[in-house]
DSSP file (Angstrom, degrees, kcal/mol; ACC not computed):
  #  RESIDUE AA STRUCTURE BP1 BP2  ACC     N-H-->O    O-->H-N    N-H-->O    O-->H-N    TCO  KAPPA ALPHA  PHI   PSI    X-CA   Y-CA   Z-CA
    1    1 A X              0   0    0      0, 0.0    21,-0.1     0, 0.0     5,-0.0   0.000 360.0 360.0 360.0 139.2   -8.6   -3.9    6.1
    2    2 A X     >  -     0   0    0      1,-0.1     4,-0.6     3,-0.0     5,-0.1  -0.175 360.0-119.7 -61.8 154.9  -10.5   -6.9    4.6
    3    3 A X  H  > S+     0   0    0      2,-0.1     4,-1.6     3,-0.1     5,-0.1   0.794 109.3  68.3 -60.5 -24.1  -10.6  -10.3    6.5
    4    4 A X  H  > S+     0   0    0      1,-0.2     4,-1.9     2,-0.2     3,-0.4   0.988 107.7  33.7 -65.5 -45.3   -8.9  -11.9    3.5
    5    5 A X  H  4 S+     0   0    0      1,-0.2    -1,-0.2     2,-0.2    -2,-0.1   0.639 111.1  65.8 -90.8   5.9   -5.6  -10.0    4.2
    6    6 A X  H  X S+     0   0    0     -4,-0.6     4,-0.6     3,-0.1    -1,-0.2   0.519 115.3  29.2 -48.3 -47.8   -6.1  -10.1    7.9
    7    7 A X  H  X S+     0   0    0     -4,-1.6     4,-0.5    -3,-0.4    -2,-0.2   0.848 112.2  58.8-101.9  -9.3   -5.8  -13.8    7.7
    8    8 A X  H  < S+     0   0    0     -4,-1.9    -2,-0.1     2,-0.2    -1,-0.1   0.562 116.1  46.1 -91.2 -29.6   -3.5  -14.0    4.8
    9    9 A X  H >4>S+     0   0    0     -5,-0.2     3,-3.2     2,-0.1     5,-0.9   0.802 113.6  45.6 -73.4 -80.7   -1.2  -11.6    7.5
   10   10 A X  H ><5S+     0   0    0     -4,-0.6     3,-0.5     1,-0.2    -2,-0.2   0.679 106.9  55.8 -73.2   6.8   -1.6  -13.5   10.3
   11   11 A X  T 3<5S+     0   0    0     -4,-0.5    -1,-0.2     1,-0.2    -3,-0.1  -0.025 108.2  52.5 -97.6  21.8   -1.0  -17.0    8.9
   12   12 A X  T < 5S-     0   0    0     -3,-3.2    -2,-0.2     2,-0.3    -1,-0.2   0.182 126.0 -94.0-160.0  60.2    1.7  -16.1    7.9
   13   13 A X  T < 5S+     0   0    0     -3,-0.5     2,-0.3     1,-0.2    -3,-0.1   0.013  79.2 119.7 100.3 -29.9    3.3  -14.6   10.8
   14   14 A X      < -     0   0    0     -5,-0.9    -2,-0.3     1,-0.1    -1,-0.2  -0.581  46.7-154.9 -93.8 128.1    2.7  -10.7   10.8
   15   15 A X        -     0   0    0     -2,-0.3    -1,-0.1    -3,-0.1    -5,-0.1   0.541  46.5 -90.6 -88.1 -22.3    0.7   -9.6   13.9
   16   16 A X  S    S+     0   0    0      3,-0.0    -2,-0.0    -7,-0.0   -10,-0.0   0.796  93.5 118.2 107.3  18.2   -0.8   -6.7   12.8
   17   17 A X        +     0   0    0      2,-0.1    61,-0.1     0, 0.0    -3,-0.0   0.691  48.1 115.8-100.9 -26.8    1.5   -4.1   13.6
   18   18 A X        -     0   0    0      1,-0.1     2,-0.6    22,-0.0    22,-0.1   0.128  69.0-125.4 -34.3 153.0    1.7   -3.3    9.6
   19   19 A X        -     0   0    0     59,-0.4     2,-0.3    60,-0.1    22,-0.3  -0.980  38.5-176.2 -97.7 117.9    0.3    0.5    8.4
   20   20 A X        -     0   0    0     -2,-0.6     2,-0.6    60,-0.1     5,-0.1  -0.867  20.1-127.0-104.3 155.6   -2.3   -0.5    5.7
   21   21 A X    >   -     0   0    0     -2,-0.3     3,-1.1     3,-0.1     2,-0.4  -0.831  32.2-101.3 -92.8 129.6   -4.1    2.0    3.7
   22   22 A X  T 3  S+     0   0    0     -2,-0.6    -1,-0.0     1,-0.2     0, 0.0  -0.448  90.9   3.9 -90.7 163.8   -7.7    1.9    3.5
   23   23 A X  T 3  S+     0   0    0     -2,-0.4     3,-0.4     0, 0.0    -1,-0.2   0.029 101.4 101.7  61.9  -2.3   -9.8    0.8    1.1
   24   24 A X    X>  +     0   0    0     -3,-1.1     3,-1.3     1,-0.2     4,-0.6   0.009  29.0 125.8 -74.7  36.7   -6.8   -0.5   -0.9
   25   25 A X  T 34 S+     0   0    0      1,-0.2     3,-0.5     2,-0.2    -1,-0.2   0.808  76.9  52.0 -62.6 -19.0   -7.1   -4.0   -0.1
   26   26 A X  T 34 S+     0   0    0     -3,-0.4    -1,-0.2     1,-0.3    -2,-0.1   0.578 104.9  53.7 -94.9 -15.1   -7.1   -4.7   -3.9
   27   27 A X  T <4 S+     0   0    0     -3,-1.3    17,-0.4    20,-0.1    -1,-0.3   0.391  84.8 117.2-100.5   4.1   -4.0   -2.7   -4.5
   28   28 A X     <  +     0   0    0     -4,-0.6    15,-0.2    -3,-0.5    -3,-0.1  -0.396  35.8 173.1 -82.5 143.1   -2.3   -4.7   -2.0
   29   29 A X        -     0   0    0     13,-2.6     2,-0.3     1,-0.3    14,-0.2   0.490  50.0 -91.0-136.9   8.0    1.0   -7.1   -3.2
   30   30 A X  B     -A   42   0A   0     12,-0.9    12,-1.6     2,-0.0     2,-0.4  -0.927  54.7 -39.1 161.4-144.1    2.4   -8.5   -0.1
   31   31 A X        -     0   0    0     -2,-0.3     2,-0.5    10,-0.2    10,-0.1  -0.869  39.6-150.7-116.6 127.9    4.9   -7.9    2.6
   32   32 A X        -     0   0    0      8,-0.5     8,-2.0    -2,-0.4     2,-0.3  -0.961   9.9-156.5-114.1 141.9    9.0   -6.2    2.4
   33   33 A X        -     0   0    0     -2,-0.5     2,-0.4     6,-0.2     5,-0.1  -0.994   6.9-165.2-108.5 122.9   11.3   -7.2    4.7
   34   34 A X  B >   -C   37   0B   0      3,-0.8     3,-1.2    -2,-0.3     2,-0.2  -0.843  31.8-103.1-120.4 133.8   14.2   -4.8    5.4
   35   35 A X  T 3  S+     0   0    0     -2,-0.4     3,-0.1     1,-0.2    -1,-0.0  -0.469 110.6   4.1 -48.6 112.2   17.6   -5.8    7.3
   36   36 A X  T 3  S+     0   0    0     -2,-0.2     2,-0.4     1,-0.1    -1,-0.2   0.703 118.3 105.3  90.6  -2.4   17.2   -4.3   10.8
   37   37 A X  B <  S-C   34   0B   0     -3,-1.2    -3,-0.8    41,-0.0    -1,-0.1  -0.974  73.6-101.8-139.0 139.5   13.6   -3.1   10.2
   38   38 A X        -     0   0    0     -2,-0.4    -4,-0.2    -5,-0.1    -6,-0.0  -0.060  56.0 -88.5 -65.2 156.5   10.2   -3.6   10.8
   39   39 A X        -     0   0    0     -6,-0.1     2,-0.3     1,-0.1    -6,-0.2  -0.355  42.7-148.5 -69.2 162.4    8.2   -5.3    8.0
   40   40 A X        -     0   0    0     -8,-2.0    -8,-0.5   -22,-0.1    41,-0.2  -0.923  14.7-121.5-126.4 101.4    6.7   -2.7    5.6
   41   41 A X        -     0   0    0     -2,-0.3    40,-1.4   -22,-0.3     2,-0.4  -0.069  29.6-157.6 -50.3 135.9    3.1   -3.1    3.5
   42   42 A X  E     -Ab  30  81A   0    -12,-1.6   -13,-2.6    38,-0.2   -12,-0.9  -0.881  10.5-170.1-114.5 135.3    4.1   -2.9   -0.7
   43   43 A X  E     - b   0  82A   0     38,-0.7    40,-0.9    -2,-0.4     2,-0.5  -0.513  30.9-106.8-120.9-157.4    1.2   -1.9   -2.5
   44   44 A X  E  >  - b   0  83A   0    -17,-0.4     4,-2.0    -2,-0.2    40,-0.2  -0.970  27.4-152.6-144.9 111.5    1.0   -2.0   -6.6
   45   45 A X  H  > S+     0   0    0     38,-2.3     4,-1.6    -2,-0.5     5,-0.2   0.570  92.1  56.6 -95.9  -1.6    1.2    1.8   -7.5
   46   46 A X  H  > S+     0   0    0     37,-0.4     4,-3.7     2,-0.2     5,-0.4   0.932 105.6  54.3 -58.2 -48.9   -0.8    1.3  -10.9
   47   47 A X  H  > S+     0   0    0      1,-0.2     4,-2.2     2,-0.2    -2,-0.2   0.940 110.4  51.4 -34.5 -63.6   -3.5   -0.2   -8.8
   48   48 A X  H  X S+     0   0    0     -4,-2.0     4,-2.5     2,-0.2    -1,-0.2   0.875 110.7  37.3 -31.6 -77.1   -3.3    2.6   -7.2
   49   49 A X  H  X S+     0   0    0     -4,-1.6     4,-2.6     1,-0.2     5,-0.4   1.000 112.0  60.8 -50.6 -73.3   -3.5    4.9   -9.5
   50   50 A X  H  X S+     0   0    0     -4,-3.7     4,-1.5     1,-0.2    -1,-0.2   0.912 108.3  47.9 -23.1 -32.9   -6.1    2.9  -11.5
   51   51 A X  H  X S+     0   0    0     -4,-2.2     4,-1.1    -5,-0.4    -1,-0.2   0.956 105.0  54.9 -95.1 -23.0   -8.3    3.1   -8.8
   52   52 A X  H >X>S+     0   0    0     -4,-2.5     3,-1.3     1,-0.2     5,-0.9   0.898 109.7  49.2 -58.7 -21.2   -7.9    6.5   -8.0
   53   53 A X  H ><5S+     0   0    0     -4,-2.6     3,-1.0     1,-0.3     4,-0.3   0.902 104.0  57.2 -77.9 -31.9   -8.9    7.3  -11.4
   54   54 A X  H 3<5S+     0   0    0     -4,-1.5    -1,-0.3    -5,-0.4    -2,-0.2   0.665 100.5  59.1 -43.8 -33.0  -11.8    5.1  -11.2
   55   55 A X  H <<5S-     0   0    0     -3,-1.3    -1,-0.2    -4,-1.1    -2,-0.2   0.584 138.3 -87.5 -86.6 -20.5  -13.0    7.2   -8.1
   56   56 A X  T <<5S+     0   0    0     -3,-1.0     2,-0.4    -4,-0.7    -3,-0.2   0.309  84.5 134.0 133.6  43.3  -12.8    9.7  -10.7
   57   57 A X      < -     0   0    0     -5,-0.9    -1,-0.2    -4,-0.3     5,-0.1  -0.752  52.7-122.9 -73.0 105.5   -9.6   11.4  -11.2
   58   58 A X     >  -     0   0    0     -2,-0.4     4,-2.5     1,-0.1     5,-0.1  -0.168  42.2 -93.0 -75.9-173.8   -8.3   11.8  -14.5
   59   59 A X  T  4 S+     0   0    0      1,-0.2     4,-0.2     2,-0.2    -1,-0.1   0.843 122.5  45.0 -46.4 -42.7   -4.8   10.2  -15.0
   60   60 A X  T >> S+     0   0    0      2,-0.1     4,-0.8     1,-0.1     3,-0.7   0.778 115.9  57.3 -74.5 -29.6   -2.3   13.5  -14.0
   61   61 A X  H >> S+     0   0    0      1,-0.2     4,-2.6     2,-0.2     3,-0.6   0.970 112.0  34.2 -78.3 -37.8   -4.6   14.0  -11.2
   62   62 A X  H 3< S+     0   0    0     -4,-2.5    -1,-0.2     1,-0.3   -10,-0.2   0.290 114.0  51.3 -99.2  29.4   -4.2   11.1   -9.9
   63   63 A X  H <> S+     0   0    0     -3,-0.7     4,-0.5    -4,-0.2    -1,-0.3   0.061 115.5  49.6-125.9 -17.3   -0.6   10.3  -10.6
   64   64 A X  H <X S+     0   0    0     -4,-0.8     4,-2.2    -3,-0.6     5,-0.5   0.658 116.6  46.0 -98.3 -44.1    0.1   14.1   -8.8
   65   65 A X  H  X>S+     0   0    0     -4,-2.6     4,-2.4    -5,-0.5     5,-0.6   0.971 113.4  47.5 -63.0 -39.2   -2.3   12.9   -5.8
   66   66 A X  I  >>S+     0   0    0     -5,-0.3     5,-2.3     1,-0.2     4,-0.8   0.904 110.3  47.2 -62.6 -40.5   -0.8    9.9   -5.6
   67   67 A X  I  <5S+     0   0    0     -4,-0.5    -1,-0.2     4,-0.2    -2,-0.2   0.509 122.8  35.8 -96.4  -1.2    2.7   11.0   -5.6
   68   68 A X  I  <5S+     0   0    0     -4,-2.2    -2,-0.2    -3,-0.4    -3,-0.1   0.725 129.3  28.5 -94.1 -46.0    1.9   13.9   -2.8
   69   69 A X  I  <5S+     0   0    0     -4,-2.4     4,-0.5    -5,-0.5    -3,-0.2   0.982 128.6  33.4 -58.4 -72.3   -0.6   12.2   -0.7
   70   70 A X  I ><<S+     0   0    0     -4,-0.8     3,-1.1    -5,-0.6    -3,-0.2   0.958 133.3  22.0 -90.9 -73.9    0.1    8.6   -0.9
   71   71 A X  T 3 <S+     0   0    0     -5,-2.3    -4,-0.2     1,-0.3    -1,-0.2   0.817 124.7  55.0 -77.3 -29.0    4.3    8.3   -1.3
   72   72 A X  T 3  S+     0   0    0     -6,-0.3     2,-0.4     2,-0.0    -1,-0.3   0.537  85.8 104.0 -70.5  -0.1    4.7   11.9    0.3
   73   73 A X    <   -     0   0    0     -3,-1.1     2,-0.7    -4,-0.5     7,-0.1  -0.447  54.0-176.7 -46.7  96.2    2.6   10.2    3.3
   74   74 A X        +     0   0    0     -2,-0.4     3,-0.1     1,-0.1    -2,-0.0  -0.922  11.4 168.6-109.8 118.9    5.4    9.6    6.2
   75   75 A X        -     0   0    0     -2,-0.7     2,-0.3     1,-0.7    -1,-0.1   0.530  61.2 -71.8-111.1  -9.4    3.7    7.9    9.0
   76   76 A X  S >  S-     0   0    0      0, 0.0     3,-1.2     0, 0.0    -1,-0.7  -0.762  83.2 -41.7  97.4-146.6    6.8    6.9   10.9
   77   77 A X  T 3  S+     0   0    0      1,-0.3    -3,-0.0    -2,-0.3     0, 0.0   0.590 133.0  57.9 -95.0  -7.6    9.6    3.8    9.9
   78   78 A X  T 3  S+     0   0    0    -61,-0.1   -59,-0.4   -38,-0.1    -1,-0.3   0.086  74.3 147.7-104.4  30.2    6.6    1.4    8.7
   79   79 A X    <   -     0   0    0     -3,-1.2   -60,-0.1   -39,-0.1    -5,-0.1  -0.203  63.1 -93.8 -51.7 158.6    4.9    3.6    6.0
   80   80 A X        -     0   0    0    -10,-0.1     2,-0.3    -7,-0.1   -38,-0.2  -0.408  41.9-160.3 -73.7 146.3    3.3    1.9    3.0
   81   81 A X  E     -b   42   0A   0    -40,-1.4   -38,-0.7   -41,-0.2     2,-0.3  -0.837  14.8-135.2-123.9 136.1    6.3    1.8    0.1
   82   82 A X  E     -b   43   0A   0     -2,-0.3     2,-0.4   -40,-0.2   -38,-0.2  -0.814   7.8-145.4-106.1 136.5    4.7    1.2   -3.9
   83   83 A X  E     -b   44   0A   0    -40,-0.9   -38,-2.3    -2,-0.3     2,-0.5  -0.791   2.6-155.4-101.8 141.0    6.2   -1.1   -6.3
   84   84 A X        -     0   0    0     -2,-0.4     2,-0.5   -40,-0.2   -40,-0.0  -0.990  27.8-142.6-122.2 124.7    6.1   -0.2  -10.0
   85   85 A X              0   0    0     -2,-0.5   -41,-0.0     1,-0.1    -2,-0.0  -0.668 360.0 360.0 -97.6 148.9    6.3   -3.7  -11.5
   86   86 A X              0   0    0     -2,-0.5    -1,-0.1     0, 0.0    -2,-0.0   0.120 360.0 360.0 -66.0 360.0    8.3   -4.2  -14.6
C-alpha cells in the first residue's frame, strides 16, 4: 500500500485493519461503511480492469480474471467489494 492512502486512511480514522489489494493503489475509490460491519475497501472495477489489460491482458481476459480472481476472492467479512460507476 502506498503512503498516500496510508495517511489518507489514517487521517481519517481507519487503523489499518482494511484488506487492500496490491499494487492497486490507483484503482482505489475510498472507504464503505456497512450497518453492523466492519469497514470495507471499494476499488473502481474499470481501473481494474484497465490496468489488468495494461499488464497485458486483452479485455475478456481480463474481465474473466477479474471476475474469478479478484470478486470471486473471499478473504473473510472485510474483502475488497468493486464499484461499477454509472
Amino acid at each position: 500500500m502506498s503512503t498516500s492512502i496510508q495517511n489518507k486512511l489514517t487521517a481519517n480514522g481507519y487503523d489499518g485493519d482494511l484488506i487492500l489489494m496490491d499494487g492497486y493503489d490507483d484503482c482505489f475509490v475510498g472507504v464503505c461503511l456497512r450497518f453492523g460491519q466492519e469497514p470495507i475497501a471499494i476499488y473502481d472495477r474499470s481501473k481494474v480492469i484497465r490496468r489488468l489489460m495494461k499488464d497485458g491482458m486483452s479485455e475478456e481476459e481480463a474481465v474473466e480474471f477479474h471476475e474469478f480472481n479478484q470478486i470471486g476472492a473471499w478473504v473473510g467479512d472485510q474483502t475488497p467489494a468493486f464499484l461499477d460507476r454509472l
